[in-house]
C-alpha positions in Angstrom: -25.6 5.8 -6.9 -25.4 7.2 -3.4 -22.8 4.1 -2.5 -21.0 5.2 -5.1 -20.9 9.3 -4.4 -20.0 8.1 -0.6 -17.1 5.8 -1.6 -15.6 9.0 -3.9 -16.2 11.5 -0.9 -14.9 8.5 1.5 -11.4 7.8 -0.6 -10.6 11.8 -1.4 -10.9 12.4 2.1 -8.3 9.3 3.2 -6.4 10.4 0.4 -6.0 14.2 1.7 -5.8 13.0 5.6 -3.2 10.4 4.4 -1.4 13.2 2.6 -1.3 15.4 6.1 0.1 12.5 8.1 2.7 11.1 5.8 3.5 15.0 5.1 4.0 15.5 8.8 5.6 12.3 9.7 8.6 12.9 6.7 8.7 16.5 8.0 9.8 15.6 11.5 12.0 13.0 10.5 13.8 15.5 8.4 13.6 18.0 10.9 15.4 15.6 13.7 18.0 14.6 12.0 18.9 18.2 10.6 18.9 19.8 14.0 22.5 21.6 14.4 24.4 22.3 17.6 22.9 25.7 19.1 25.1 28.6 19.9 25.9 29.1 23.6 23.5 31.4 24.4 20.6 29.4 23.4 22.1 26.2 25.2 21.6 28.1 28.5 18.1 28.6 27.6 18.0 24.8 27.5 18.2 23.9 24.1 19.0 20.8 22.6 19.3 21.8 18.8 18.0 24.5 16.3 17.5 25.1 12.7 16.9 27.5 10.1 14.9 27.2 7.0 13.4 29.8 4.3 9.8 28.9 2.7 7.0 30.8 1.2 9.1 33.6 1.5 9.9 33.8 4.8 12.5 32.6 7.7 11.7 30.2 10.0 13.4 29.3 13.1 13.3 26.2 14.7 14.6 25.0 18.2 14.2 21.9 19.8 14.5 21.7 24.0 16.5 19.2 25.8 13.7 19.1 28.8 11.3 21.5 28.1 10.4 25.1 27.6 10.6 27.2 31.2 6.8 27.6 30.9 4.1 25.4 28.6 2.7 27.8 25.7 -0.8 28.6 25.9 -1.2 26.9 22.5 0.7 23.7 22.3 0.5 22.1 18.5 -0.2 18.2 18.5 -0.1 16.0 15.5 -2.4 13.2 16.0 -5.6 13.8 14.0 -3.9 13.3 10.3 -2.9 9.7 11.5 -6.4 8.9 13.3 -8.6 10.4 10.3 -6.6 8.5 7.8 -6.8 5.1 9.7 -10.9 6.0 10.6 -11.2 6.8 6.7 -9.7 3.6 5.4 -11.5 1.4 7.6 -14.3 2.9 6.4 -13.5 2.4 2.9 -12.8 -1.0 4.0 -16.2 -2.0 4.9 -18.1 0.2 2.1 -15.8 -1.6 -0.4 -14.4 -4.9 0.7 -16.9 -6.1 3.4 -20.5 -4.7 2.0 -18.8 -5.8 -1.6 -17.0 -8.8 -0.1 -18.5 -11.5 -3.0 -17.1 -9.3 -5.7 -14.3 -7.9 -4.1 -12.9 -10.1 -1.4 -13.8 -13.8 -1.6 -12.3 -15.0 -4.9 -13.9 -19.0 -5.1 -10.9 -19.9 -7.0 -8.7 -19.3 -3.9 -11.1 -20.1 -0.9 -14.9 -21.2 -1.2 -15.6 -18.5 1.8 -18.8 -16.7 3.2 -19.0 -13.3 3.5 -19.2 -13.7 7.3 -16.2 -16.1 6.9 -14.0 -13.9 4.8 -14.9 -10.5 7.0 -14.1 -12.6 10.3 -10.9 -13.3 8.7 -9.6 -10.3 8.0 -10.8 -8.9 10.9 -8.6 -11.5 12.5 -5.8 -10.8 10.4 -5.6 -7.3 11.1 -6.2 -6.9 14.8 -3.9 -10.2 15.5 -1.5 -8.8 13.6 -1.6 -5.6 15.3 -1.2 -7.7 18.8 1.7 -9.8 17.4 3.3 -6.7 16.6 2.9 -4.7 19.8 3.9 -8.0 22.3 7.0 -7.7 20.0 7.6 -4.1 20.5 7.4 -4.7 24.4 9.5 -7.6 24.4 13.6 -7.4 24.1 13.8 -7.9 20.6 13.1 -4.1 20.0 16.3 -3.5 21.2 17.9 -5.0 18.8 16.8 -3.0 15.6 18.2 -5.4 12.4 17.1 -8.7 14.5 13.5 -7.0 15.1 13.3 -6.3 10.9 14.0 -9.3 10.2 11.6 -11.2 12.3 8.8 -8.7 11.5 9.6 -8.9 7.4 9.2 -12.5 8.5 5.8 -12.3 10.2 4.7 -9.9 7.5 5.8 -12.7 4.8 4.0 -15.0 6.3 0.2 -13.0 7.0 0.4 -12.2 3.4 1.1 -15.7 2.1 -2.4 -16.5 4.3 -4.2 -13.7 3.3 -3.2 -14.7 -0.6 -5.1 -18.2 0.5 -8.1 -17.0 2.2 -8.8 -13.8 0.1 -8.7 -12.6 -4.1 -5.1 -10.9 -4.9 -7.1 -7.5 -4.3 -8.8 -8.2 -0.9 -5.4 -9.9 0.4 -3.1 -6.9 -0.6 -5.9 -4.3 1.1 -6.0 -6.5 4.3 -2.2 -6.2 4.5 -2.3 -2.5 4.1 -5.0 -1.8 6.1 -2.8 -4.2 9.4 0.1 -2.2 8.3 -1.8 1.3 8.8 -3.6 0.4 11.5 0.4 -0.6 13.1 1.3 3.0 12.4 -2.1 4.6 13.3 -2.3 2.6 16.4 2.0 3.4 17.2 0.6 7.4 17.6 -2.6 6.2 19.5 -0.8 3.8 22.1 2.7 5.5 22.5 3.9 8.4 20.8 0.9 10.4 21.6 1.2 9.5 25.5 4.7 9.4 25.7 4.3 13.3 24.2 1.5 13.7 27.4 3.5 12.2 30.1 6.8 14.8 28.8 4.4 17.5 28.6 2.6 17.3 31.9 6.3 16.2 33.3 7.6 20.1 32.8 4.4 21.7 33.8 5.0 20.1 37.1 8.6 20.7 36.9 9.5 17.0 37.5 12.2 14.6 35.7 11.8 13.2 32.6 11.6 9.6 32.0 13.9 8.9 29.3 12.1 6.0 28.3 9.0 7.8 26.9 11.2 9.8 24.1 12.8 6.3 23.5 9.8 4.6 22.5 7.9 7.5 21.2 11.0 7.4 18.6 11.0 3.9 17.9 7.5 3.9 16.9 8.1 6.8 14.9 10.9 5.4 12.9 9.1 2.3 12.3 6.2 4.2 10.9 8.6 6.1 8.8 9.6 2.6 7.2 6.3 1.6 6.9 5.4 4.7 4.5 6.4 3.7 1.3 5.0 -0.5 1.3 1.3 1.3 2.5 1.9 4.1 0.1 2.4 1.2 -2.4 -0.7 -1.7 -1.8 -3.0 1.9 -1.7 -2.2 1.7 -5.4 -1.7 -1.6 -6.4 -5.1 -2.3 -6.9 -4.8 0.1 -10.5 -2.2 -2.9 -11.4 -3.2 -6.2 -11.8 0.4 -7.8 -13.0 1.2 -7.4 -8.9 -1.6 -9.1 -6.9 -2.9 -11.7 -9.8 0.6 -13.0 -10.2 0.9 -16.3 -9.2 3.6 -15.6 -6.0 1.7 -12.4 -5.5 2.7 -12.6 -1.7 6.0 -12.2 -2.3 5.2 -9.6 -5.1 4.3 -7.5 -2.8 7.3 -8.1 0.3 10.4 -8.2 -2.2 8.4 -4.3 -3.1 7.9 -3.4 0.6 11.5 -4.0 1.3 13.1 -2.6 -1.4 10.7 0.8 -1.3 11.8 0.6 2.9 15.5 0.3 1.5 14.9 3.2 -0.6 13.4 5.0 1.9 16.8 4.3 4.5 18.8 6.0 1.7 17.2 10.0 2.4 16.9 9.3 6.4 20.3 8.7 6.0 20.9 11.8 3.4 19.1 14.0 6.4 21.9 13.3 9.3 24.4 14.3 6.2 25.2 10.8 5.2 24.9 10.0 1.1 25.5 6.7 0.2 24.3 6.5 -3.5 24.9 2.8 -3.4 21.3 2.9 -1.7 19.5 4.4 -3.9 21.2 3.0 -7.0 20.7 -0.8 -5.8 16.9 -0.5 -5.0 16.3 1.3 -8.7 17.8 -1.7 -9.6 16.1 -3.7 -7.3 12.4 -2.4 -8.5 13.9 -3.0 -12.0 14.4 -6.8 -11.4 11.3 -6.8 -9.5 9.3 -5.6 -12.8 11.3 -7.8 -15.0 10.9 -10.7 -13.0 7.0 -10.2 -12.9 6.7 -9.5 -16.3 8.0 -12.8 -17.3 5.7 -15.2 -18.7 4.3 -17.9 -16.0 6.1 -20.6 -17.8 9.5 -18.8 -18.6 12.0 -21.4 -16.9 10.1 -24.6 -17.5 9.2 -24.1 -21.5 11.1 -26.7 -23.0 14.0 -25.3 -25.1 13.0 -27.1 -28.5 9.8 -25.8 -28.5 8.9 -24.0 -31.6 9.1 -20.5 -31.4 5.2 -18.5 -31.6 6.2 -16.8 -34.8 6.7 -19.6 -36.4 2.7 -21.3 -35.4 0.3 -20.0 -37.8 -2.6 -18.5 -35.5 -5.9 -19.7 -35.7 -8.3 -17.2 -37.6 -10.5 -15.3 -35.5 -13.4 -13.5 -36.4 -15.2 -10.9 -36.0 -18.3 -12.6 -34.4 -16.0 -14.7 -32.3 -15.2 -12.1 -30.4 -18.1 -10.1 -30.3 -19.7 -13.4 -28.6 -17.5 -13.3 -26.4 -17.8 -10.0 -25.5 -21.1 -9.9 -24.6 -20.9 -13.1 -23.2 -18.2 -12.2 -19.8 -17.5 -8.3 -20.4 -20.7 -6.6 -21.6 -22.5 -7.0 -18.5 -20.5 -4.6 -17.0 -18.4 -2.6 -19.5 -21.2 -1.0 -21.2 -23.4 2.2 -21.6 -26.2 0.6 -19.3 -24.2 -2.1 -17.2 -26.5 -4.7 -16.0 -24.2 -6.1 -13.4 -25.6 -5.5 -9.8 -21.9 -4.3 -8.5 -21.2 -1.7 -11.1 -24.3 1.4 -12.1 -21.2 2.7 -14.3 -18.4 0.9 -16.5 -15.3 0.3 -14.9 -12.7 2.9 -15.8 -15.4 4.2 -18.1 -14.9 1.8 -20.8 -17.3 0.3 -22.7 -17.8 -2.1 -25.6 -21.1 -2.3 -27.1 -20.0 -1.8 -30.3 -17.6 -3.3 -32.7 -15.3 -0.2 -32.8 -15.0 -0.3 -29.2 -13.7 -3.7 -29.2 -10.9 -2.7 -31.5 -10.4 0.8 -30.1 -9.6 -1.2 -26.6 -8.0 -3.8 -28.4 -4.7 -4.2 -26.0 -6.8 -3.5 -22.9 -8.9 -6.3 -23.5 -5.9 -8.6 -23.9 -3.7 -7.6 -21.6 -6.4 -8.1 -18.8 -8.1 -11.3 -20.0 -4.8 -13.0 -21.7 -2.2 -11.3 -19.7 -3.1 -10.7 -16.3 -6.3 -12.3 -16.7 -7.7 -10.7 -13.9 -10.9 -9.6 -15.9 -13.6 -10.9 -16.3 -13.6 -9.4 -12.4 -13.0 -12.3 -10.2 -13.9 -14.4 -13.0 -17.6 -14.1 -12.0 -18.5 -15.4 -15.5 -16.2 -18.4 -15.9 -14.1 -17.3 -18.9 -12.3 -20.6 -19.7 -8.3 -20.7 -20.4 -9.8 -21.4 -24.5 -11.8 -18.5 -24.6 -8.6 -16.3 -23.5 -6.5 -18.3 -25.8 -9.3 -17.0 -28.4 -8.8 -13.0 -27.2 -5.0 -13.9 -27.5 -5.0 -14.8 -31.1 -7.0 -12.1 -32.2 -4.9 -9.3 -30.7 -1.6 -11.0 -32.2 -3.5 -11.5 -35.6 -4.6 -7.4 -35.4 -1.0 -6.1 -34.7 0.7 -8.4 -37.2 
């Protein structure tokens, strides 16, 4: 019970630090690429470019400094802690959940016969390795070469999550590739935009040059994290949606989403230096369109045989009552009832339960969408449900709704 009241407290709190960061990090973006050519007299005073903007019913002025203000201000506003909070909160939740829960939520036997210590090390590996990859890569001279740098790091991404979709379940491979890419964009303010911002700062306290480089790579990182939003944004929810990681290329599931959410996401930094290209945003709704059509399509879709009957035509099997209700209690019972007796779960998932025969029916397309579907469920298949017994679920839902 107290696991479970620290995991809620732990997850609302990433959720409302997350909310700061991506909040200020979309903010600033906007805010650069808005900035408008100041009138003389504030170019004497040194700056760079200004804006104006109403909210909460009042004006705002904004002015940004080509080397610095002629004296520090006492009280100096840094935004650092909404990116470190929300990294020190999901790794948290990472352990809690993944690593203390790692037999029912990361090591699926069906992909990888792991131990805990195995799968943890892993990931651990994955993440941190990742996160060197990546920064060796930023130092090197492929960052200067924006589209060349994408490409090799959609590349590198590709291929972490086609390994972590071998070591771990669909779940604990999607979470390990969020949690590298957030620890990328937590560890980009850490490493360099944070002392890039400390070097400028102390350079016009002393009243010394500039380097140009630190506001070059503080950018960089920031634009990268900027593109990196919308993919973590997405695997934070992916776990409510089972059709993405239990699908068979569930690797590439989730990079075709990452780049198309990253190509939506070009499409507004574009609209904020005044630049609309509609063709942007109308190809990636398209794009997440094909993506869901494609995944929706039944595992089998291009190699079923063209003469084979159609299913309307097979008379289904009669199922009955107690069939099901065997079944039930046999893989599903354990853990979706009033008293769960399941070690992982004190509570039903999602709150449903089926100890009687009404809520069987009530949850009638839940129960077959999941185990005949997506058949993620039973969870991890803990219980063994055989490719029969779903086949059995199957043909009682079609034989309700007909």
């Amino acid at each position: 019970m107290w696991m479970d009241w620290l995991s809620l407290f732990l997850r609302w709190f990433h959720v409302i630090a997350g909310v700061a960061w991506i909040g200020a990090s979309f903010y600033f973006i906007w805010l650069d690429n808005n900035l408008e050519t100041p009138p003389d007299w504030k170019k004497q005073k040194g700056i760079k470019g200004d804006l104006w903007a109403v909210h909460g019913g009042g004006f705002y002025e904004v002015a940004k400094y080509q080397y610095g203000p002629e004296t520090i201000p006492k009280t100096l506003h840094w935004f650092k802690w909404e990116a470190y909070t929300t990294w020190i909160s999901g790794f948290l939740l990472l352990i809690l959940i993944y690593y203390f829960g790692a037999s029912a939520y990361l090591i699926d036997p069906g992909v990888a016969d792991l131990s805990a210590a195995q799968a943890i090390g892993l990931g651990l590996a994955l993440i941190f390795g990742g996160l060197l990859v990546y920064e060796v890569a930023c130092r090197s001279p492929l960052a200067k070469h924006p589209l060349a740098f994408a490409i090799a790091f959609v590349a590198f991404l590709s291929l972490l999550s086609w390994l972590s979709t071998q070591w771990f379940s669909g779940r604990g491979a999607y979470i390990h590739i969020g949690a590298l890419i957030g620890t990328i964009m937590a560890a980009n303010v850490l490493l360099q935009i944070i002392p890039s911002q400390k070097a400028m700062v102390a350079a016009v306290a002393n009243k010394q040059d500039i380097d140009p480089s630190w506001g070059e790579k503080a950018k960089l990182r920031s634009v990268h994290n900027n593109y990196l939003t919308l993919p973590l944004l997405f695997i934070m929810i992916s776990n409510h949606y089972p059709m993405t990681y239990q699908h068979e290329l569930n690797w590439l599931v989730l990079i075709v989403i990452s780049i198309v959410s990253a190509w939506i996401r070009h499409f507004f930094n574009l609209r904020h230096l005044g630049i609309v290209k509609p063709s942007i945003l109308i190809s990636g709704g398209i794009g997440m369109l094909v993506i869901a059509l494609w995944v929706s399509m039944p595992a089998d879709y291009f190699t079923k045989p063209s003469s084979e009957p159609e299913v309307e035509t097979i008379a289904l099997p009669m199922v009955t009552q107690k069939q099901v209700t065997d079944l039930m209690d046999k893989h599903c019972v354990s853990c979706h009832s009033s008293k769960p007796t399941d070690e992982m779960f004190r509570v039903a998932p999602l709150g449903l339960v089926f100890d009687t025969w009404q809520d069987i029916e009530n949850k009638s397309i839940a129960i077959y969408r999941r185990t005949s579907v997506t058949k993620d469920m039973p969870f991890l298949n803990k219980s063994n449900m055989s490719e029969e017994e779903r086949k059995v679920i199957e043909n009682w839902y079609l034989q309700r709704i007909k």
